[in-house]
MMTF fields as JSON, N, C-alpha, C and O atoms, coordinates in Angstrom:
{
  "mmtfVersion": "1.0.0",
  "mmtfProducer": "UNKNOWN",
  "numBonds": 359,
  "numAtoms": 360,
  "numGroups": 90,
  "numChains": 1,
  "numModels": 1,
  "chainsPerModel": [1],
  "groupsPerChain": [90],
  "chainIdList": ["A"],
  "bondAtomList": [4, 2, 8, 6, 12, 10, 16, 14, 20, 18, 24, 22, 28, 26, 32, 30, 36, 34, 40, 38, 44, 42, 48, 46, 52, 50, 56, 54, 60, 58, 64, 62, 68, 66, 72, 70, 76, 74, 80, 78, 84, 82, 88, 86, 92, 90, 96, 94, 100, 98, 104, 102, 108, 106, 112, 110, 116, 114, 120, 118, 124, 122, 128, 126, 132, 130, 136, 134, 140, 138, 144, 142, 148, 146, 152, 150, 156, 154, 160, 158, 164, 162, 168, 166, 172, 170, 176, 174, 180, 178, 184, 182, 188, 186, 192, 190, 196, 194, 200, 198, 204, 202, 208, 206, 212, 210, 216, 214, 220, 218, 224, 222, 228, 226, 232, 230, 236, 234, 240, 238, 244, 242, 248, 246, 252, 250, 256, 254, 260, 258, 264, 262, 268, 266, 272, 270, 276, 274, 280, 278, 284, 282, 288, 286, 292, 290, 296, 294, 300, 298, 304, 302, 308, 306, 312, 310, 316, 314, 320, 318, 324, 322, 328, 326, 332, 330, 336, 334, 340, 338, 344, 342, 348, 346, 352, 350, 356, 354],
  "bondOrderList": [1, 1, 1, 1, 1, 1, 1, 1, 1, 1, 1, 1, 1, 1, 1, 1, 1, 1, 1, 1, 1, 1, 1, 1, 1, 1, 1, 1, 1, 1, 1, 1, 1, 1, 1, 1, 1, 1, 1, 1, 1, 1, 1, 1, 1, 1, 1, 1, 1, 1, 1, 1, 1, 1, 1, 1, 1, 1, 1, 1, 1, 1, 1, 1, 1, 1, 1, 1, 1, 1, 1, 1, 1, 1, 1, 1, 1, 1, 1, 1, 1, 1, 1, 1, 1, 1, 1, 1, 1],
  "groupList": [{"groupName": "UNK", "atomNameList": ["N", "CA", "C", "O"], "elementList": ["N", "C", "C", "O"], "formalChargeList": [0, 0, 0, 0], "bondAtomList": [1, 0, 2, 1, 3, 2], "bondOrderList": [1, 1, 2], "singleLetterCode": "X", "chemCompType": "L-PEPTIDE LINKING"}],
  "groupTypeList": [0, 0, 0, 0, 0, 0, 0, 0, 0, 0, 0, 0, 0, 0, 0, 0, 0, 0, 0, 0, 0, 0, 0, 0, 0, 0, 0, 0, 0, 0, 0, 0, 0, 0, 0, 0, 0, 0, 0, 0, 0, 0, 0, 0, 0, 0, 0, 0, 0, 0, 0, 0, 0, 0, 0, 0, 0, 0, 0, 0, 0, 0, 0, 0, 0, 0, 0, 0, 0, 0, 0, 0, 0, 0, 0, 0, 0, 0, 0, 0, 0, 0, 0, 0, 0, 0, 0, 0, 0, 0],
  "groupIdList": [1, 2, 3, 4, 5, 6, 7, 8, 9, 10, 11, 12, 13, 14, 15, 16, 17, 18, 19, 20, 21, 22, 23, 24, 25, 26, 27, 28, 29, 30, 31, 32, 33, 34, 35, 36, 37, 38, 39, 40, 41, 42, 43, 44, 45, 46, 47, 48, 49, 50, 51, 52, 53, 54, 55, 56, 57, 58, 59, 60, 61, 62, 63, 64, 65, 66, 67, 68, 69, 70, 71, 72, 73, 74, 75, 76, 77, 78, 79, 80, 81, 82, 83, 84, 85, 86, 87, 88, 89, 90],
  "secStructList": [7, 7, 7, 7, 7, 7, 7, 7, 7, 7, 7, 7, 7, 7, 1, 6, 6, 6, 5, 7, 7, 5, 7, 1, 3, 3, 3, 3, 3, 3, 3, 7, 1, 1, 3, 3, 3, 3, 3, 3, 6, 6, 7, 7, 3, 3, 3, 3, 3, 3, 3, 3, 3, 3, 3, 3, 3, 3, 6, 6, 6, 6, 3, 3, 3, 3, 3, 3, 3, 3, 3, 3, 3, 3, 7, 7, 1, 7, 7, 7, 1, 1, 7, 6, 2, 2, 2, 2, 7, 7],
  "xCoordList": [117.693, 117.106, 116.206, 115.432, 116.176, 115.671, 114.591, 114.697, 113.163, 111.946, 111.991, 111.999, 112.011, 111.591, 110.173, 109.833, 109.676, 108.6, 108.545, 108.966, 108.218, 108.442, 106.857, 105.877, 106.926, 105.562, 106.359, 107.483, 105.122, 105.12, 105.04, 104.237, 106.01, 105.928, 104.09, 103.012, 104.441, 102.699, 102.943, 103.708, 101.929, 101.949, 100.573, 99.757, 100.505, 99.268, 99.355, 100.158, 98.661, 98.811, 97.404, 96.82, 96.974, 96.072, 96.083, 96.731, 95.246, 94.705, 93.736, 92.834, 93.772, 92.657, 91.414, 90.326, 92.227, 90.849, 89.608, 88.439, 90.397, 89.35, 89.665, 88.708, 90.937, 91.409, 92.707, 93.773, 92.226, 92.71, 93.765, 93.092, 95.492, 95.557, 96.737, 97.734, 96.135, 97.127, 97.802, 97.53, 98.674, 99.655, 99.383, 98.603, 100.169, 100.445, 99.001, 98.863, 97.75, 96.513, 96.481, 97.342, 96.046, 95.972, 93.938, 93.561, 93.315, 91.809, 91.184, 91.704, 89.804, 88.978, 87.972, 87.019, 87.713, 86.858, 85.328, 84.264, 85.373, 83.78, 83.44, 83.717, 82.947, 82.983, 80.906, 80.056, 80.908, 79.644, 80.327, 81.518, 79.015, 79.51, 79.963, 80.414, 79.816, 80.506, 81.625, 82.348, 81.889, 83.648, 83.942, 83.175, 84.886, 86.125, 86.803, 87.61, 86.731, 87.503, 88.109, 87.416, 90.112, 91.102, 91.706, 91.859, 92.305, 93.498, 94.861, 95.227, 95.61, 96.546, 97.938, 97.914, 99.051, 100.358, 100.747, 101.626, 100.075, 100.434, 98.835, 98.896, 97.944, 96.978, 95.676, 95.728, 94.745, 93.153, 93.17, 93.919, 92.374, 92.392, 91.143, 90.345, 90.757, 89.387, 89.578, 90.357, 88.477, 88.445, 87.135, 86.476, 86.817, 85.473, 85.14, 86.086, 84.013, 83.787, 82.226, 81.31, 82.192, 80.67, 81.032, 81.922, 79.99, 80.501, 81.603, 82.398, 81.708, 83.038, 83.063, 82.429, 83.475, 83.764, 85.338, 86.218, 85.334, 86.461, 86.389, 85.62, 87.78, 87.69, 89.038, 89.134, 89.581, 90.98, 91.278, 91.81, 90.786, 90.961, 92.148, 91.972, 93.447, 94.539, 94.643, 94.812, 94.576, 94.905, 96.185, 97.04, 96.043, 97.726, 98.254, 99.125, 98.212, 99.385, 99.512, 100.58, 98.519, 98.086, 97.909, 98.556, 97.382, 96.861, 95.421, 94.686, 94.95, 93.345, 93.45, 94.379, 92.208, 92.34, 91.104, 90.345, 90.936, 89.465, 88.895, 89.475, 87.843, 87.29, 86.347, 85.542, 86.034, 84.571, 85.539, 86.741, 84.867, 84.828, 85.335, 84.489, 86.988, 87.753, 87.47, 87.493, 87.142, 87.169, 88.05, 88.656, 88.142, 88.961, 90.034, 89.762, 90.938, 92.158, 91.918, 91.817, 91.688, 91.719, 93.095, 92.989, 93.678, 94.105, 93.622, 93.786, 92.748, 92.392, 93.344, 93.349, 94.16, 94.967, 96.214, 96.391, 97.064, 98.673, 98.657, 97.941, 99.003, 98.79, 100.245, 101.427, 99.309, 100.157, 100.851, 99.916, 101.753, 102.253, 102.292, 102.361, 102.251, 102.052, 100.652, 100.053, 100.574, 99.309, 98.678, 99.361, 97.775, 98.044, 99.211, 100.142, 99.127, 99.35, 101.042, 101.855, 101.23, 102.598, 103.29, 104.179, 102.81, 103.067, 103.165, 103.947, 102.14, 102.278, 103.923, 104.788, 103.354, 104.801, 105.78, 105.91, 106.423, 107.845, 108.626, 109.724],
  "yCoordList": [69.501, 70.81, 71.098, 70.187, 72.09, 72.867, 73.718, 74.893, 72.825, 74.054, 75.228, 75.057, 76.336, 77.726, 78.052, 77.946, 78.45, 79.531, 80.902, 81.569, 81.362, 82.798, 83.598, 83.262, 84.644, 85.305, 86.809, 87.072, 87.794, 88.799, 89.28, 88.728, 90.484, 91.118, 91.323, 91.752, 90.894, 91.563, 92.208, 91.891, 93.284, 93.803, 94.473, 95.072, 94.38, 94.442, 95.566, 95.357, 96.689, 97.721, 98.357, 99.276, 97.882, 97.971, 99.352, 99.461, 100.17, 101.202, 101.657, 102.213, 101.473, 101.637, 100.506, 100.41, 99.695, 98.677, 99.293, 98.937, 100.705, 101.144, 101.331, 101.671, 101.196, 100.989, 100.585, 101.195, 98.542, 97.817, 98.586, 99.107, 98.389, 98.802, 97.438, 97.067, 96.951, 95.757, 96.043, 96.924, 95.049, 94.689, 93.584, 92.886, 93.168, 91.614, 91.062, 89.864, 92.028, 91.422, 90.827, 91.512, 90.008, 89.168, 89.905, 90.354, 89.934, 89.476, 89.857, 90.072, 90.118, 90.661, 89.862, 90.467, 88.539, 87.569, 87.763, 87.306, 88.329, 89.007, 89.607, 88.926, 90.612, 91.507, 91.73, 91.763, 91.804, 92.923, 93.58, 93.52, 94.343, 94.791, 94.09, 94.623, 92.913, 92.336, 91.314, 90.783, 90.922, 90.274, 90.366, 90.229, 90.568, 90.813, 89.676, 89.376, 88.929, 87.888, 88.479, 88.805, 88.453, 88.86, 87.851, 86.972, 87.597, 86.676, 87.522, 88.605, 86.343, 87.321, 86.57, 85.364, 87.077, 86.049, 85.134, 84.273, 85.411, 84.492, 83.676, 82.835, 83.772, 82.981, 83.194, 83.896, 82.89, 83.459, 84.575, 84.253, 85.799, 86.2, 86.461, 86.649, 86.528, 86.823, 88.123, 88.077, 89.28, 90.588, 89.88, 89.187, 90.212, 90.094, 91.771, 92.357, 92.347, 93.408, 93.886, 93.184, 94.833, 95.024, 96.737, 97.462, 97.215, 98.339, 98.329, 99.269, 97.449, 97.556, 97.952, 97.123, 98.854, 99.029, 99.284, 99.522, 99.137, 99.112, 100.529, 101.008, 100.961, 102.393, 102.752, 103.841, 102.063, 101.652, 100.179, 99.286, 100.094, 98.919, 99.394, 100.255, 98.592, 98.516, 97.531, 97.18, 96.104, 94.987, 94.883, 93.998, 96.411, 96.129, 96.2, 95.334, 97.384, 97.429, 96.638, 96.755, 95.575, 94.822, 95.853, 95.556, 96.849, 97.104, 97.646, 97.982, 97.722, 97.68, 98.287, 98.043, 99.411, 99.214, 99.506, 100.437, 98.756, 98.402, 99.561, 99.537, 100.269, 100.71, 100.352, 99.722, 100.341, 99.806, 99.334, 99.57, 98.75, 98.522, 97.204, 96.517, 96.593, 95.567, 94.866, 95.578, 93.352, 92.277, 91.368, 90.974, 90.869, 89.584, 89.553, 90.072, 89.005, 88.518, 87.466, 87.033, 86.447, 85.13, 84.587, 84.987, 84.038, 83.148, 82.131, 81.448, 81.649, 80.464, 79.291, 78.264, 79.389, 78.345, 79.271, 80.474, 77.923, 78.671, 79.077, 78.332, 79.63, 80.035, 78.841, 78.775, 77.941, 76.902, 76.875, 76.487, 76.966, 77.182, 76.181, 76.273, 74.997, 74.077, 72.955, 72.434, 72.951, 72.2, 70.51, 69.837, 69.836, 68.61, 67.818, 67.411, 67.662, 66.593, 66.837, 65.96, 68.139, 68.495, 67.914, 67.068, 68.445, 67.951, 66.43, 66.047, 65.545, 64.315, 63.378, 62.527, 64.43, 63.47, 64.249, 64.324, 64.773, 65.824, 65.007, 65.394],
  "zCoordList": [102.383, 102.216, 103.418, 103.711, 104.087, 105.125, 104.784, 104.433, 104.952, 104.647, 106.034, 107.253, 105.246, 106.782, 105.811, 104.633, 106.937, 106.963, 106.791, 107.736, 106.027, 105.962, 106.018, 105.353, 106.927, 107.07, 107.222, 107.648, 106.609, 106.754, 108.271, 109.022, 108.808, 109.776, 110.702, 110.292, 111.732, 111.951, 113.446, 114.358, 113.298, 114.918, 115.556, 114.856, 116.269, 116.977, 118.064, 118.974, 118.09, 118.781, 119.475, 118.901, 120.57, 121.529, 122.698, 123.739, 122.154, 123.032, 123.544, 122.918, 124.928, 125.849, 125.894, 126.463, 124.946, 123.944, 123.783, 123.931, 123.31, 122.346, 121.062, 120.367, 120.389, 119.026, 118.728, 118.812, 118.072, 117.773, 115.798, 114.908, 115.664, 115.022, 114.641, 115.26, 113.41, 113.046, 111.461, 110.645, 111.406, 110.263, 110.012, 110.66, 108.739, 108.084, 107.843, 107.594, 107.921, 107.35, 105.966, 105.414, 105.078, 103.969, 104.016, 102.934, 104.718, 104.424, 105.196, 106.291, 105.004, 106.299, 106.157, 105.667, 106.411, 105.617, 106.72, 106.301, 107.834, 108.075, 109.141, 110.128, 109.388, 110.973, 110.934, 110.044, 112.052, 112.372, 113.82, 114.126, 114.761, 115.667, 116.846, 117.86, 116.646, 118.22, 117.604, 118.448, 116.024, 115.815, 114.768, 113.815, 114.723, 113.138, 112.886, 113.766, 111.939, 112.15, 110.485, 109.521, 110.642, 109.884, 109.504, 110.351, 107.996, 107.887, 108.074, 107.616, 109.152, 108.932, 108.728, 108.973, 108.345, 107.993, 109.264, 109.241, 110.196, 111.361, 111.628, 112.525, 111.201, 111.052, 111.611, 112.621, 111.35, 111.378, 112.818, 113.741, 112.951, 114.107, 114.59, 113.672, 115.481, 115.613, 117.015, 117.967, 116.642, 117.652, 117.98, 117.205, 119.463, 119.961, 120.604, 121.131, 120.537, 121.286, 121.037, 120.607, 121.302, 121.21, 120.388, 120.833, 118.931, 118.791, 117.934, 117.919, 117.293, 116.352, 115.216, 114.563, 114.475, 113.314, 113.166, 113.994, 111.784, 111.189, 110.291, 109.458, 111.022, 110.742, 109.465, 108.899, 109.323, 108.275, 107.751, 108.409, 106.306, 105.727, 104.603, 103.741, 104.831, 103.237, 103.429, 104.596, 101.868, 102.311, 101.458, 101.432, 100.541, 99.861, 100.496, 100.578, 101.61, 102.693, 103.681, 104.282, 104.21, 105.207, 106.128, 107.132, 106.259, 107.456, 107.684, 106.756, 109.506, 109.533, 110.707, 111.476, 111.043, 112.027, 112.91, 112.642, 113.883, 114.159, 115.91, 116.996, 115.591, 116.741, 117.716, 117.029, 118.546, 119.758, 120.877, 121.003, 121.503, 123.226, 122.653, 122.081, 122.738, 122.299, 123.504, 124.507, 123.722, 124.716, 124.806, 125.803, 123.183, 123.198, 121.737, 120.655, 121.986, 120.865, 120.773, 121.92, 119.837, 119.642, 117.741, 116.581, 118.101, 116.916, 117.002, 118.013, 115.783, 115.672, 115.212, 115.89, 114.085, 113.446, 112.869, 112.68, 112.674, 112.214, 110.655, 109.986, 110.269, 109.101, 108.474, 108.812, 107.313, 106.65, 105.569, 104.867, 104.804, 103.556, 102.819, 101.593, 103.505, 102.174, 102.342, 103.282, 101.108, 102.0, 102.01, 101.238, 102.555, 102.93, 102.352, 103.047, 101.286, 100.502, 100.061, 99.774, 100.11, 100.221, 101.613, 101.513, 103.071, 103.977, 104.489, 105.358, 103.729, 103.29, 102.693, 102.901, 101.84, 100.993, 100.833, 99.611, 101.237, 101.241, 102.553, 102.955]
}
């Protein structure tokens, strides 16, 4: 048997880096004005900027979408589906 991965579509649409507009969000687990950090089906993200708000939150729909003076894209980690102990012993 062949484990795949399956994640929701995500896309990331950058203008002027002045408004960040994403998909496949799960979470908005905490922002002020200089970072947003999102869960997203491809895995933690972090916005850096100065001035940020979040001007569109759906997390039914997964989407967000964030305004201010954008600096940085960061993914922190892969987003995992199974977890330790599965990966362990399977």
């Amino acid at each position: 048997m062949q484990n795949t991965i399956q994640t929701k579509a995500q896309t990331l649409v950058l203008e002027n880096r002045k408004k960040l507009s994403l998909t496949g969000v799960e979470d908005v687990s905490g922002f002020n004005e200089e970072t947003v950090t999102a869960a997203t089906s491809l895995g933690d993200l972090i916005i850096r900027g100065s001035k940020l708000h979040i001007g569109k939150l759906d997390l039914e729909s997964g989407e967000v979408e964030i305004e201010g003076e954008i600096s940085a894209l960061q993914y922190t980690r892969a987003k995992r589906d199974k977890s330790f102990f599965q990966r362990v012993f399977s």
